[in-house]
C-alpha positions as CSV (number, residue, x, y, z in Angstrom):
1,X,-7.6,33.5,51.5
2,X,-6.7,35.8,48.5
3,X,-9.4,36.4,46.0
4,X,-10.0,38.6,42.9
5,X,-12.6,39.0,40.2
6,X,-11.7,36.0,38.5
7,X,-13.7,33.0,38.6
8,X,-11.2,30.5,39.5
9,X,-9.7,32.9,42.0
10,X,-13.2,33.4,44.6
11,X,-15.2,30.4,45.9
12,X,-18.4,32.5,45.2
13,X,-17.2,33.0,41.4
14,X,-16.6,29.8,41.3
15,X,-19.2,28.3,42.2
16,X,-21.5,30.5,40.1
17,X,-19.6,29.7,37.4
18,X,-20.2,26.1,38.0
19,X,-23.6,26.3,37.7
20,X,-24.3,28.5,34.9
21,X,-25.8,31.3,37.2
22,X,-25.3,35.3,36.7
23,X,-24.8,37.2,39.8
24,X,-27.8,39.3,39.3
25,X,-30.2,35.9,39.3
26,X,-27.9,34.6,42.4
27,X,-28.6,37.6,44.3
28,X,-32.6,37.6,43.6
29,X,-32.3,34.2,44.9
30,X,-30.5,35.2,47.8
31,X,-32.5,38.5,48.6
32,X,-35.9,35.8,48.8
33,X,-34.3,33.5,51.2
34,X,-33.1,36.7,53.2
35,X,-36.4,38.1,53.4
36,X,-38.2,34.5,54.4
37,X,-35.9,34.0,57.1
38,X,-37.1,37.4,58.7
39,X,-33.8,39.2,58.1
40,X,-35.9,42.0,55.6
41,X,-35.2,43.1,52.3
42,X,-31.9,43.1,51.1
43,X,-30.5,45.1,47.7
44,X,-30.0,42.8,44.7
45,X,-27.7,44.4,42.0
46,X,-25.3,42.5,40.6
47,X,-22.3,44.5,41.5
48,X,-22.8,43.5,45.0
49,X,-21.7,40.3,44.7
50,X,-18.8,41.7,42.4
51,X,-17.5,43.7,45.8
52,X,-18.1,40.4,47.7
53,X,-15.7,38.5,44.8
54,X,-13.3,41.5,44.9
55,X,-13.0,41.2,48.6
56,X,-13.6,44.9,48.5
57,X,-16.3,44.1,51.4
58,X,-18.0,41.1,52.6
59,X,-21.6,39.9,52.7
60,X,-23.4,40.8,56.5
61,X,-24.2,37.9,58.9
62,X,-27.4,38.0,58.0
63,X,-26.7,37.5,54.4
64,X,-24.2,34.9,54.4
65,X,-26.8,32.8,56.7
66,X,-29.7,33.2,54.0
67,X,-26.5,32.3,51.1
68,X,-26.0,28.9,53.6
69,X,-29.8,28.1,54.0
70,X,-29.8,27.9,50.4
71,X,-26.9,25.5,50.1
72,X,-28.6,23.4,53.4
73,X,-25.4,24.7,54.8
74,X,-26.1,25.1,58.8
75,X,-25.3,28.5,60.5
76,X,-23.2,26.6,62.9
77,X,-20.7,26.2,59.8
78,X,-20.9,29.4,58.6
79,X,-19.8,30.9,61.8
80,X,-16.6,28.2,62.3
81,X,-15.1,28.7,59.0
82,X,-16.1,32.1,58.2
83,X,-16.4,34.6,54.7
84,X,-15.4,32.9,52.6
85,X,-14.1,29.6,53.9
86,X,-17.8,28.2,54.0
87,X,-18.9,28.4,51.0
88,X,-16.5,25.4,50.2
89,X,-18.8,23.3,52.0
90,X,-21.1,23.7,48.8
91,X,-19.0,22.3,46.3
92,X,-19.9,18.2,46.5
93,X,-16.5,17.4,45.8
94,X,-15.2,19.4,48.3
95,X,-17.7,18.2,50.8
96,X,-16.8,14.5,50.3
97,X,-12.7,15.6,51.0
98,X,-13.2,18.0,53.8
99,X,-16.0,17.1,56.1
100,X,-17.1,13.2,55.1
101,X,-16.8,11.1,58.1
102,X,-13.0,9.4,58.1
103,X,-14.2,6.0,57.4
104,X,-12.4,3.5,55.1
105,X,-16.0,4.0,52.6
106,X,-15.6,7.8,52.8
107,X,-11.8,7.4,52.0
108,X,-12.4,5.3,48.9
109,X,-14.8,8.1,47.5
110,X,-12.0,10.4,48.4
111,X,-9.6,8.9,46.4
112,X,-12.0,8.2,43.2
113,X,-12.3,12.4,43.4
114,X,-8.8,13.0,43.5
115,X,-8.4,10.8,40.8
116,X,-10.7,12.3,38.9
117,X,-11.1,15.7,36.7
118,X,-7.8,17.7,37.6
119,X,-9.3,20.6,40.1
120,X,-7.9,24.3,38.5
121,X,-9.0,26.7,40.8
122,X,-6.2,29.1,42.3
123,X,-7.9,29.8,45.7
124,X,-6.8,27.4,48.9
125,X,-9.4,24.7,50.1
126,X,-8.6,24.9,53.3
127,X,-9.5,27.0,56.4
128,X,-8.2,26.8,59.8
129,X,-11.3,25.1,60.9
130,X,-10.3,22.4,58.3
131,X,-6.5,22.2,58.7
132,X,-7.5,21.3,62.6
133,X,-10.1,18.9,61.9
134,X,-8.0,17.3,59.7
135,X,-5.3,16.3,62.2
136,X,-7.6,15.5,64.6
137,X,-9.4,13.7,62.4
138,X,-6.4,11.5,61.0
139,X,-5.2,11.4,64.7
140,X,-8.5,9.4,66.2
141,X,-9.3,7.4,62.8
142,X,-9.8,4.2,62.5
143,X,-7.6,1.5,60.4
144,X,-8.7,-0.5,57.1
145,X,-9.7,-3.9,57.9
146,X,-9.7,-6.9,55.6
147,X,-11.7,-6.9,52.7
148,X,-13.8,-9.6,50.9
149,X,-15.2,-7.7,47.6
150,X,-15.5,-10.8,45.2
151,X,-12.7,-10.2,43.3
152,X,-9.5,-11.7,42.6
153,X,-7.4,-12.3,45.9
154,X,-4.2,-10.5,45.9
155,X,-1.2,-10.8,48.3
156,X,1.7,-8.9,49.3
157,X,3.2,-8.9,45.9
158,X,0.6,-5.8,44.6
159,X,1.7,-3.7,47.4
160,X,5.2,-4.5,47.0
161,X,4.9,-3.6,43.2
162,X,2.9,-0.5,43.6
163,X,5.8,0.9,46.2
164,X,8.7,0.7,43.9
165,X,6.7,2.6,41.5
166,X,5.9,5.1,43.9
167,X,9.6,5.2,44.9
168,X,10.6,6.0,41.2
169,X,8.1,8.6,40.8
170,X,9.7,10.4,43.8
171,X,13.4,10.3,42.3
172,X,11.8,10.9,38.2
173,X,10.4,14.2,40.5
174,X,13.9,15.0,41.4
175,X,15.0,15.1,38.0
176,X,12.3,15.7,35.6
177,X,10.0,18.3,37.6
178,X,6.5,18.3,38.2
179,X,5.0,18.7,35.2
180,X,4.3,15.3,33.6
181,X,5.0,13.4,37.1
182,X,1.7,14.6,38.2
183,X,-0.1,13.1,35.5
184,X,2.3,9.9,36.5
185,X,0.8,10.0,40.2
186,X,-2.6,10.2,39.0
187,X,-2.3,7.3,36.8
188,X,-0.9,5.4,39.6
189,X,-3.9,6.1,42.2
190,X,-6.2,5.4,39.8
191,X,-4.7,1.7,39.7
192,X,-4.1,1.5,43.6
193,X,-7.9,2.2,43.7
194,X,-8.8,-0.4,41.4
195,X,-6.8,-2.6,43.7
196,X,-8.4,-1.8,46.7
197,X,-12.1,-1.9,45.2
198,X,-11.9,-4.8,42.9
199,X,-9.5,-7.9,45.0
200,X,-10.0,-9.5,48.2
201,X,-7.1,-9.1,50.4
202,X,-6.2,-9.6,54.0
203,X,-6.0,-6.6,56.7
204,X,-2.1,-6.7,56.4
205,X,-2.3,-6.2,52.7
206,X,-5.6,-3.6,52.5
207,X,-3.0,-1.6,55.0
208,X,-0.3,-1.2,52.9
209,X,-2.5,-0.7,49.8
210,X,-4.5,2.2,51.5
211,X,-0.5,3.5,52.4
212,X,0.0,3.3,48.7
213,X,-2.8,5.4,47.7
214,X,-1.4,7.8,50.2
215,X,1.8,7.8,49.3
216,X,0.5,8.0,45.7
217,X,-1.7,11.3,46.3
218,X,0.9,12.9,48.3
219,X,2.7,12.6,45.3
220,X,0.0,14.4,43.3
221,X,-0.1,17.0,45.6
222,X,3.4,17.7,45.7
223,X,3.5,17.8,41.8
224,X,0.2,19.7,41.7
225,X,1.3,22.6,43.8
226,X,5.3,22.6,41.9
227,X,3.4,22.8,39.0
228,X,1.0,26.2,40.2
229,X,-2.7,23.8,41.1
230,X,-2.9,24.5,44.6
231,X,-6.5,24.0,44.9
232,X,-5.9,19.9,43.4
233,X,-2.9,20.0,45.8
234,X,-5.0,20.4,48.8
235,X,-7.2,18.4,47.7
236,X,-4.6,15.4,47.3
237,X,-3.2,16.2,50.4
238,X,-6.3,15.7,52.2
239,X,-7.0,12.1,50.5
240,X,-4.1,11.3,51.5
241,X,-4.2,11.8,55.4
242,X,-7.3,10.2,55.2
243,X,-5.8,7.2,53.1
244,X,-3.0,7.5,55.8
245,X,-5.7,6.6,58.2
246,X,-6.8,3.8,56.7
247,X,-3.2,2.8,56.2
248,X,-2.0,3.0,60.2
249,X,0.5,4.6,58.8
250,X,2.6,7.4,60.6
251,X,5.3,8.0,58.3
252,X,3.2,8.3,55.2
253,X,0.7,10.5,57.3
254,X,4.0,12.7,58.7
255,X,5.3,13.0,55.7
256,X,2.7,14.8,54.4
257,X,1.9,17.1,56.3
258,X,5.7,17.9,55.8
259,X,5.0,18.9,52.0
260,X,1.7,20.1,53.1
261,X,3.1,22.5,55.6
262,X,5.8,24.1,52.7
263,X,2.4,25.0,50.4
264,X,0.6,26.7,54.1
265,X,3.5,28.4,54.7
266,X,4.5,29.6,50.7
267,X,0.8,31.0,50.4
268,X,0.5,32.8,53.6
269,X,-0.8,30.7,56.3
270,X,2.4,29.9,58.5
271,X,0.3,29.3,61.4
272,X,-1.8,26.3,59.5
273,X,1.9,25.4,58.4
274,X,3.4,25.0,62.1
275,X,0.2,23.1,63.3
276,X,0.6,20.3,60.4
277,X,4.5,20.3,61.1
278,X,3.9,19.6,65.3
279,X,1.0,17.2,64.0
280,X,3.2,15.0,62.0
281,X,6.2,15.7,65.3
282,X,3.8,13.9,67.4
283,X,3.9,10.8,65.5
284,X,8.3,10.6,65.9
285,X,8.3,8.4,68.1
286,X,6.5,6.2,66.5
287,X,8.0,6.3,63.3
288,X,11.5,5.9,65.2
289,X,13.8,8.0,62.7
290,X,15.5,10.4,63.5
291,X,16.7,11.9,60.1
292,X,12.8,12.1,59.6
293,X,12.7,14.0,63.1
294,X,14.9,16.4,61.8
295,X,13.3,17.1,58.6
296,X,10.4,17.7,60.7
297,X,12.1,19.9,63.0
298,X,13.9,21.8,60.1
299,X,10.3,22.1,58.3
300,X,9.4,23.7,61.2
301,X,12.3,26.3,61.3
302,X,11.0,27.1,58.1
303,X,7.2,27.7,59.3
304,X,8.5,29.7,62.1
305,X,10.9,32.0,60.1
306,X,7.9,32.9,57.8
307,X,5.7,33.8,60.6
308,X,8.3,36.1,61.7
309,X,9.0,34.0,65.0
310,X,13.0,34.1,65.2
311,X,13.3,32.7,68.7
312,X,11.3,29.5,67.5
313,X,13.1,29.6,64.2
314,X,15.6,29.1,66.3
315,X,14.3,26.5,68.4
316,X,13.4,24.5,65.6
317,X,16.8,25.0,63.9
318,X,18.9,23.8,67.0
319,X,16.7,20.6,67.2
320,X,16.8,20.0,63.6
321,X,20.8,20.1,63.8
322,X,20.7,18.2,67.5
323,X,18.3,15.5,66.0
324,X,20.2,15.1,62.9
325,X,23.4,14.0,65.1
326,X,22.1,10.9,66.0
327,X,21.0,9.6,62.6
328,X,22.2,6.5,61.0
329,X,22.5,5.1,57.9
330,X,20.1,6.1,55.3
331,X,18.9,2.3,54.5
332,X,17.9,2.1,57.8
333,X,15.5,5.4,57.6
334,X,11.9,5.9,55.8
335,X,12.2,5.7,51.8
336,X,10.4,8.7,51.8
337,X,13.4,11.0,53.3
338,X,16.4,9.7,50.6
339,X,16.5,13.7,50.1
340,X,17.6,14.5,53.0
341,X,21.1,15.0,54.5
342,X,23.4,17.8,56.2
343,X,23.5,19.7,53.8
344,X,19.7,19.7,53.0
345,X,19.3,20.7,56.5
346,X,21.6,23.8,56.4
347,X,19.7,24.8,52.8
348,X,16.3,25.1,54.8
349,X,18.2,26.8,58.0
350,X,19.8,28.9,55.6
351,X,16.5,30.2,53.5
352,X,14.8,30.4,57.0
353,X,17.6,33.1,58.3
354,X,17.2,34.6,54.8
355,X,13.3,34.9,55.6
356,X,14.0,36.2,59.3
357,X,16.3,39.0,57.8
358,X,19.7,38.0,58.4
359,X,21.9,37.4,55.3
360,X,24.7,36.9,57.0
361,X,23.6,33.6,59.0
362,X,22.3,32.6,55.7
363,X,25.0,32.7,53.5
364,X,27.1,30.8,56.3
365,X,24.3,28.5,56.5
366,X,24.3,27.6,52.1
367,X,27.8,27.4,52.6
368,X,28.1,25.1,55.0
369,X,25.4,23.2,52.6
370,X,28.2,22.3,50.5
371,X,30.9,21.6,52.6
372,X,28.8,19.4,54.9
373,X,31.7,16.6,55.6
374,X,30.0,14.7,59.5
375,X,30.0,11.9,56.7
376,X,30.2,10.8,53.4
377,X,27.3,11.7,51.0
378,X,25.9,14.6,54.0
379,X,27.3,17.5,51.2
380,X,24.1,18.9,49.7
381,X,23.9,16.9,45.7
382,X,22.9,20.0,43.6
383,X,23.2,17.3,40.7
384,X,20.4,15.4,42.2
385,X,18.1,18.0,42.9
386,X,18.3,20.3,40.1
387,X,15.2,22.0,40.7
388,X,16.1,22.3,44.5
389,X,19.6,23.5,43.7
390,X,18.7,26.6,41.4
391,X,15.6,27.4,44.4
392,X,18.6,27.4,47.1
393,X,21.7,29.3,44.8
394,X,18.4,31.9,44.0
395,X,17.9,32.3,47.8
396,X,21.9,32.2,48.1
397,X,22.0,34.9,45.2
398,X,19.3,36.9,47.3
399,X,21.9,36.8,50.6
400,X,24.8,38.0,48.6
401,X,22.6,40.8,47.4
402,X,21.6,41.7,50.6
403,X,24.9,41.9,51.9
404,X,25.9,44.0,49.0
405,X,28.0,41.7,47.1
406,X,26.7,42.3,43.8
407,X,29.0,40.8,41.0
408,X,28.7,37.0,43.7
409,X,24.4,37.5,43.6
410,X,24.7,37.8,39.3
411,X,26.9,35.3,39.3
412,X,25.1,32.7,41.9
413,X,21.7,34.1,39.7
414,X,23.3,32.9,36.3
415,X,24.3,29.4,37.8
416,X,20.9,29.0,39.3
417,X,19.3,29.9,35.5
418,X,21.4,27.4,34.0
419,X,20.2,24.7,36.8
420,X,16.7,25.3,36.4
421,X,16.7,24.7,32.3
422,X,14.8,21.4,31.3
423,X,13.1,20.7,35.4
424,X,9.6,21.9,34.9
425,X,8.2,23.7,37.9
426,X,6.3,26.5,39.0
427,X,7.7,27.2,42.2
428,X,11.1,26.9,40.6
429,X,10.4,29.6,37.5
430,X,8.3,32.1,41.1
431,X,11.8,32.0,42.6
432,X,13.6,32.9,40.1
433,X,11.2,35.8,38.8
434,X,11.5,37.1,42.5
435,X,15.1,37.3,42.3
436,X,15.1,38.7,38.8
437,X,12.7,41.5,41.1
438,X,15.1,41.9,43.3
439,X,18.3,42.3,41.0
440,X,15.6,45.0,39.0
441,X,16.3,47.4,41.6
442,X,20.0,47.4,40.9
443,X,19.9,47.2,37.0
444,X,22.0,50.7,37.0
445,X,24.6,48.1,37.7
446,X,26.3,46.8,34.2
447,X,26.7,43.4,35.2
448,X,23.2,43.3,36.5
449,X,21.8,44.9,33.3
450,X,23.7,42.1,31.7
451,X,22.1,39.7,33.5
452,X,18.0,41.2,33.0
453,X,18.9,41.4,29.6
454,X,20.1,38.1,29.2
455,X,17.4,36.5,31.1
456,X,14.6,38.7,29.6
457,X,12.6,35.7,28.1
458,X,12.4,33.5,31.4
459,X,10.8,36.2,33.2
């Protein structure tokens, strides 16, 4: 987990900041319980929980066990998620979305939290210990059964509404960004939970409702973490496996961990990222698709390439490509994967080569992206995707850089500027900062120079 001095940054800092309390009073609190619990006197002066929050050192065993006591936290828990993964356990909200039981009571409570206040911290949620139980969790849960609240009985016809909203909100994503789409999600989830609390419905229909509100805070988390809220993406993304629970749902629950693995893998936890990928494998065949087989498998080339594992990139790349061979027609697949094609596939082979350190393999891989021709409509749509287009021609830029091809990397870099303008997104406007990095090295270079200059006021 990274951490600083900032408050949103450090779960300590941020939880003293919750509740009003200076680090000096915190850690005269602390030193008590230390010395109650037989552990002796410990030094309270406030800069001592400064290093703790500037990860210059961490609190001893001892220490962090009197900190839990105070929170009612047992040692037990302090020991499986560690400094400073624990102290997530005493934030309520997190509580309720981490470690609540998985029943279709604890999921409802789950999604009136993620609906709730938008959650701004910058630090991850997750530990290992959570990622795990997680899966196992959504793995072993049971199904929503039918519901008799007292309201008005509803039918099919909610669900069926509620989906084609959802299945605009994922192509308004495409070409609007993240930015006001999260808001969008939100709104919706708020309204599938009003659904689910206030109608009577049969088992069939709670199902697909429950699958809605999934679908509908997967969305949220996507958009959160495209739009720089990791902390509310994680949080989203664990409603929504346990929505995906109480929706029987594999493809829903699949795909996202898919978009859950790319936020693992983008903020340094690859290993979390390849154990949510395999998860969602497992359910394949299940869900019967093999384009979303593939996805998987080419979400996993991606996982592996950042952990630095070529000969599983590789793996995973070969069964992405293998998979995608026997695909059918898109109507026939999940509505979830209308993304992707051929060429998307080659796009995520090609930036996972880039990541392993080999250009070359790369750039063959974008270009193939665009000549993709097994069928009609497998080319990669740049026009579709605008936001996904300028991420790839930056990574594309980057191999032509690599390879020493300079005037092709300004070049690629200027079209993937121009792509990017009017698609909000935070991921998006990293990439491109990274290249502009990157090109900085070379600026000696007139056409280079031309290009910093020229794109001075997106850095």
């Amino acid at each position: 987990m990274t951490v600083d001095t900032t408050a949103d940054q450090h779960p300590l800092a941020y939880l003293l900041s919750q509740r009003g309390m200076s680090n000096e009073a915190y850690l005269f609190r602390v030193a008590e319980q230390h010395r109650r619990m037989g552990y002796g006197q410990m030094g309270h002066r406030k800069e001592k929980a400064s290093r703790w929050v500037s990860g210059e050192n961490a609190p001893t065993l001892h220490t962090q066990f009197a900190m839990a006591a105070l929170e009612k936290i047992p040692p037990e828990a302090v020991l499986a998620h560690g400094w400073p993964g624990w102290l997530l356990l005493a934030v309520p909200d997190d509580h309720a979305v981490l470690t609540a039981p998985w029943t279709t009571t604890a999921t409802v409570h789950a999604l009136e939290i993620a609906g709730g206040p938008v959650d701004r911290r910058k630090f991850l949620i997750t530990t290992s210990v959570t990622l795990t139980g997680t899966i196992a969790q959504w793995s072993g849960a049971a199904p929503a059964g039918a519901v008799a609240a007292g309201g008005r009985r509803i039918d099919d016809s909610t669900p069926d509404r509620f989906e084609r909203r959802l299945d605009e909100l994922r192509h308004l994503d495409d070409e609007l960004g993240s930015g006001e789409v999260y808001a969008a999600a939100r709104t919706e989830l708020r309204l599938i939970l009003s659904a689910l609390k206030d109608s009577t419905y049969s088992e069939h229909v709670g199902r697909r409702l429950f699958g809605a509100a999934a679908e509908a805070s997967r969305s949220a988390g996507w958009t959160a973490y495209d739009s720089g809220q990791i902390a509310a993406a994680e949080r989203h993304y664990v409603t929504a496996m346990r929505a995906a629970a109480s929706a029987d749902d594999p493809v829903v629950g699949a795909n996202t961990l898919a978009f859950w693995a790319i936020q693992q893998y983008s903020t340094g936890n690859p290993r979390g990222a390849i154990d949510l990928v395999e998860a969602a494998l497992s359910q394949a065949p299940r869900i019967g698709s093999a384009r979303m087989t593939a996805m998987l498998h080419a979400r996993a080339c991606r996982a592996h390439a950042q952990a630095g594992d070529a000969r599983a990139a590789d793996r995973s790349a070969n069964a992405a490509l293998d998979t995608y061979a026997h695909a059918g027609p898109m109507e026939a697949d999940p509505a979830c994967v209308y993304w992707f094609n051929l060429g998307e596939t080659h796009q995520l082979l090609g930036s996972s080569a880039l990541n392993l350190g080999n250009p070359r393999q790369a750039l063959k891989h974008f270009q193939d992206a665009s000549t993709a021709h097994h069928s009609e409509g497998e080319a990669y749509d740049g026009d579709a995707f605008p936001r996904g287009h300028a991420i790839y021609l930056a990574r594309l830029a980057e191999a032509h850089l690599a390879l020493g091809d300079i005037d092709a990397a300004v070049d690629t870099a200027h079209t993937a500027i121009a792509r990017m303008g009017g698609v909000t997104s935070a991921r998006g406007t990293s990439t491109l900062h990274d290249l502009r990095q990157k090109l900085g090295r070379r600026r000696g270079v007139p056409v280079v120079a031309d290009f910093l200059n020229y794109t001075a006021d997106t850095a």
